[in-house]
N, C-alpha and C positions, 0 to 999 in steps of 0.2 A: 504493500500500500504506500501510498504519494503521501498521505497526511501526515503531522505531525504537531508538537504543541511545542507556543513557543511563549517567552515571557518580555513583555516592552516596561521598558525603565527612563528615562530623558531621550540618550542617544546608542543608546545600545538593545541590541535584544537578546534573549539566551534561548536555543534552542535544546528541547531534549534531546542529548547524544552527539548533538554538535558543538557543543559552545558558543562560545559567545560573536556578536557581531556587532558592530557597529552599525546606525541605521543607515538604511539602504546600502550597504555594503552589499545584498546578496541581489538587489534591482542593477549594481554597477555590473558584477560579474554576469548577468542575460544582455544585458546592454552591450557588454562586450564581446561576448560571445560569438563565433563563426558556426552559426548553424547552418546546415545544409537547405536546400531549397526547403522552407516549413510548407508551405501551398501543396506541393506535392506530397510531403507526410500528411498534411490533414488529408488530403482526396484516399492517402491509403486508407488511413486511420477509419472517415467513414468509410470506407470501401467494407472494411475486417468487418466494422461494429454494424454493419447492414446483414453481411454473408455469415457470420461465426454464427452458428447454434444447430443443434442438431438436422440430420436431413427431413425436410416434410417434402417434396414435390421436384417430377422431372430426374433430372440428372446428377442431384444433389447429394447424393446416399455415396454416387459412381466417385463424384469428385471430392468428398470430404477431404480424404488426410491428404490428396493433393493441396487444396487450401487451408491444412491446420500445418501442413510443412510451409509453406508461405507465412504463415502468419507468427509461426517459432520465429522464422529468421528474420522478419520484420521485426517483431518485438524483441528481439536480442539487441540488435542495432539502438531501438530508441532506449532501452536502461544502460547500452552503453555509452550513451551524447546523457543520458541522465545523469549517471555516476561521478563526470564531468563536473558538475555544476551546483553548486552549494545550495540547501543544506547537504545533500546530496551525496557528496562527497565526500560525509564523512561521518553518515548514519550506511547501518546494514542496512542496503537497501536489495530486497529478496530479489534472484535471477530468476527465469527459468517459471514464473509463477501460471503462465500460459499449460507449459509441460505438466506442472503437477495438476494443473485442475481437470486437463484431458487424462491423468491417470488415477485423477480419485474417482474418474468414472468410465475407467476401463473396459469395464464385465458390459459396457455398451456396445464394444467396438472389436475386430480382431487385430494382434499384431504381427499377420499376414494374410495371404486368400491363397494357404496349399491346405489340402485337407488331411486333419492328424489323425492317428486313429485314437483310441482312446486311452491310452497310457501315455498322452501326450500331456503336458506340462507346463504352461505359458509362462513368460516370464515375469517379474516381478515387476518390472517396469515396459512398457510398453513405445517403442517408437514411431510405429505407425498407428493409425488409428481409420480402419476400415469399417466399412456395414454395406449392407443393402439393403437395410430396412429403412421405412420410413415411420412417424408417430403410429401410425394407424396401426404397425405391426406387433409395439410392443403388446405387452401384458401390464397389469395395473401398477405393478412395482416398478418393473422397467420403463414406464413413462414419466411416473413421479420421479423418479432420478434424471429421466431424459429434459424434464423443467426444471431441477436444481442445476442440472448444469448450463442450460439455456440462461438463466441467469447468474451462476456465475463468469459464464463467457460476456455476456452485456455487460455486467458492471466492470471486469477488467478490458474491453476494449471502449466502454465509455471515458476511464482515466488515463488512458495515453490519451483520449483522442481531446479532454480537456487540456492534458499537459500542453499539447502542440498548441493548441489557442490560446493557451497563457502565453507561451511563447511569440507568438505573435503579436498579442495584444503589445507586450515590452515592445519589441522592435518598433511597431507601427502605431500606439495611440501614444504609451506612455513615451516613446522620444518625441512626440510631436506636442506633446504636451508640457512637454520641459523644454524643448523648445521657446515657447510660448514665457515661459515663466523667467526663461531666460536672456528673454529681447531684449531687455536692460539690460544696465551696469551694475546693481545692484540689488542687495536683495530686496523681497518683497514687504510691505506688510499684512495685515492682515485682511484690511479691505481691499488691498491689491490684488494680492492670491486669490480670494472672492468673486471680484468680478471676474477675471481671467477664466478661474474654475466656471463660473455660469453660464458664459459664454463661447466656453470649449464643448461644456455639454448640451447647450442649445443644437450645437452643428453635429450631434451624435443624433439629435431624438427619433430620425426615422430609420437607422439603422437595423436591418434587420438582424445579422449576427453579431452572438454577445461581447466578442471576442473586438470587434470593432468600435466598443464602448468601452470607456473608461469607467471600470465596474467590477468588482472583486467572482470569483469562480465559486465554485462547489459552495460548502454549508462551512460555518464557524461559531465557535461558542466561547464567551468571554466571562472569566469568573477574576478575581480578585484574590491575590496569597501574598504573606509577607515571609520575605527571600532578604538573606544577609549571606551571598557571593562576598562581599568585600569587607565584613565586619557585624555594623548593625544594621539591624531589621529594616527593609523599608518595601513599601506597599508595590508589588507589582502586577498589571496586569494581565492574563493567564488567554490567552487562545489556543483553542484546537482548532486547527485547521485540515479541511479535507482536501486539500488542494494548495499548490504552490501560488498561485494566483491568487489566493485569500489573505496569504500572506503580505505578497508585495504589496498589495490595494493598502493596509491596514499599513504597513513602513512607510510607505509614499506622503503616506498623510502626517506622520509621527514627524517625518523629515520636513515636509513644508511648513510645520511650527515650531521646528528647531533649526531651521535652516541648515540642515543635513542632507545636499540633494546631487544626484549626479548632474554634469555637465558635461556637453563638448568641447574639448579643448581648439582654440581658435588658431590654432598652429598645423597641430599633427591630428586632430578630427579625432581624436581618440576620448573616449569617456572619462572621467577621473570626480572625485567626490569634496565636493564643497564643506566645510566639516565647520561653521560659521566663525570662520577668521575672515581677513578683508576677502571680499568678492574681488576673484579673477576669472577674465574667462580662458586663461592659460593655467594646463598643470604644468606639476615638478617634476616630467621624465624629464630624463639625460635627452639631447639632442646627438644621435650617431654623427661623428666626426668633429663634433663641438667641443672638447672637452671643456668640462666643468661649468658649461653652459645645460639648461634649461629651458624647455618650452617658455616658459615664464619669461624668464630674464630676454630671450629672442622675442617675445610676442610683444610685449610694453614697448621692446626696443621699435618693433614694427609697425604697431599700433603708435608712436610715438611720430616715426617717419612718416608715416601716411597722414598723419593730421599738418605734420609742418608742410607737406609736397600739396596737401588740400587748399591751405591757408597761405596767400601770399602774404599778409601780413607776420606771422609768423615764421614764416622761408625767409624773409626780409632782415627778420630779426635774427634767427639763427645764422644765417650768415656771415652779418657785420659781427655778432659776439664771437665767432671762429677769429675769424680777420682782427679784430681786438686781442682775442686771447694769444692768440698770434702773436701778434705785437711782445705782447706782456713777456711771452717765455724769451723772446730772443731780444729781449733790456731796452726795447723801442719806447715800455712806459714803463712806468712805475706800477706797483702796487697800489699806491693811492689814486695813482691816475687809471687804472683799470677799474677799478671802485666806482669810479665817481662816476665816468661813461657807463658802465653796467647800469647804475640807479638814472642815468640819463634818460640811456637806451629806454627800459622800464618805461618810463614816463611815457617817452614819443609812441611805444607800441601801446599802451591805453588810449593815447590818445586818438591816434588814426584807428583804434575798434570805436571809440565813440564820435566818430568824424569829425572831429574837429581839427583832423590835417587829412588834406587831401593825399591818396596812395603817394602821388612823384613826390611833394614835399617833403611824406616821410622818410620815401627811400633815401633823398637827397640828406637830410638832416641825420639821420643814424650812422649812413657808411660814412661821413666826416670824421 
């Protein structure tokens, strides 16, 4: 099973089995994340959760363990991109749950089609899983088994095929949604967040899949316990969650009133986590071939350039201060006289932002 229970405290949360996280720590890492084409795992995913369940009609009996062999290695694949990816990675998360539920109901199916005689001996476990019967053939016992497994094949390919839609929802509402929250320079407040939020979900309201709304998965339940992790007691509150997607909804929000939120980095496109010190929209990687430079430290620099190449007057101004400082290192001025032009300078560039010198005037009067 996908659920788990987790506990929110300011900026962290604790998960059972996993430990602890800081908020939205585990929204950064799907954010991150290189998953394979999802559109196409959802179309499998309903493909299973339409086909999986016992044979009733046509040619379905013929083709079963052709499609429960398809649907083992489909589902291997997605607990192995699961396993990946936090909490995930580092709770028991059960393989193979496909395989046992086809052989907790076995005495359904053959595991061949040669005929034994009767000192013959099946084995303990089963790899194939054939029949030519359909409902209508069992007998009253073998049908009521033929419906407990009908449903637990539904509820295990209804939770991958939620997982995949949580997964989507991250890539496609929730970055368009930080996005959003992110058009500034800094952070929000509280009526800010507000309208942004009512107005992001205005533009969902006729969507038809859930997955397409910014909107928590499966079922969750919240109770209240007091938890001393770090010493003394303090009130946390307690979710089970049946779904990854329940989760992140409930983090996302913990983070937008703690200003704990991811971001795109406006350098290297990469995601990284606001943790509310000053707002940038550059993180702290290293830059390959930069040493001991930083997204950061390059991004301001750029963001810095691009405002003086925007702003003649401040290119104006940048300029003449090179061309002065200039001066200064090779004993053209003095110290005092560098001084005095810098708070000159100053003055003349206020003043031609509040016009009261015309652009050529300033130019003329600065590079003096």
């Amino acid at each position: 099973m996908l659920g788990f229970t987790a506990y929110f405290y300011k900026t962290h949360s604790m998960i059972d089995g996993a430990g602890q996280f800081k908020t939205n720590e585990i929204l950064l890492a799907y954010l991150e994340y290189d998953f394979p084409d999802l559109r196409e795992l959802l179309d499998k995913c309903k493909s299973f959760e339409r086909k999986l369940h016992y044979p009733e009609m046509g040619d379905e009996n013929i083709e079963f363990d052709t499609l429960i062999q398809k649907a083992f290695i489909f589902y291997d694949k997605l607990d192995a991109m699961i396993e990946k990816l936090p909490p995930y990675n580092k709770l028991q998360v059960k393989r193979n749950r496909l395989y046992k539920i086809m052989n907790d109901h076995k005495y359904l199916f053959r595991n061949d089609l040669e005929n034994h005689g009767e000192n013959y001996w099946p084995p303990e476990f089963y790899d194939h899983f054939y029949t030519s019967n359909y409902y209508d053939d069992l007998d009253a016992d073998m049908y009521d088994s033929a419906l407990r497994l009908n449903r637990k094949l539904s509820a295990i390919s209804k939770e991958y095929r939620i997982f995949v839609e949580d997964c989507i929802r991250v890539k496609e509402i929730y970055s368009a949604f930080l996005e959003k929250l992110h058009a500034g320079k800094e952070y929000l407040d509280a009526k800010e967040t507000a309208d942004i939020y009512r107005r992001f979900l205005s533009e969902q309201e006729n969507r038809i899949n859930t997955y397409a709304r910014l909107e928590p998965s499966g079922t969750m339940s919240e109770t209240f316990v007091p938890l001393n992790p770090e010493g003394d007691f303090v009130m946390y509150e307690r979710y089970k969650f049946s779904t990854i997607g329940g989760f992140l909804y409930i983090d996302l929000f913990k983070g937008l009133q703690n200003h704990y939120l991811p971001r795109k980095c406006g350098l290297c496109g990469r995601y990284f986590l606001l943790e509310a010190t000053a707002y940038s929209p550059f993180c702290t990687r290293p830059i390959k071939g930069k040493r001991g430079k930083t997204c950061r430290d390059m991004g301001h620099r750029k963001t810095y350039a691009d405002k003086v190449n925007s702003d003649p007057i401040l290119l104006t101004y940048t300029k003449a201060y090179k061309q002065h400082y200039a001066r200064y290192l090779k004993k053209r001025m003095t110290q005092a006289e560098f001084r005095e032009w810098a708070d000159y300078a100053l003055e003349l560039r206020q003043k031609a932002y509040d016009k009261e010198l015309v652009f050529e005037e300033y130019e003329e009067k600065i590079r003096a």
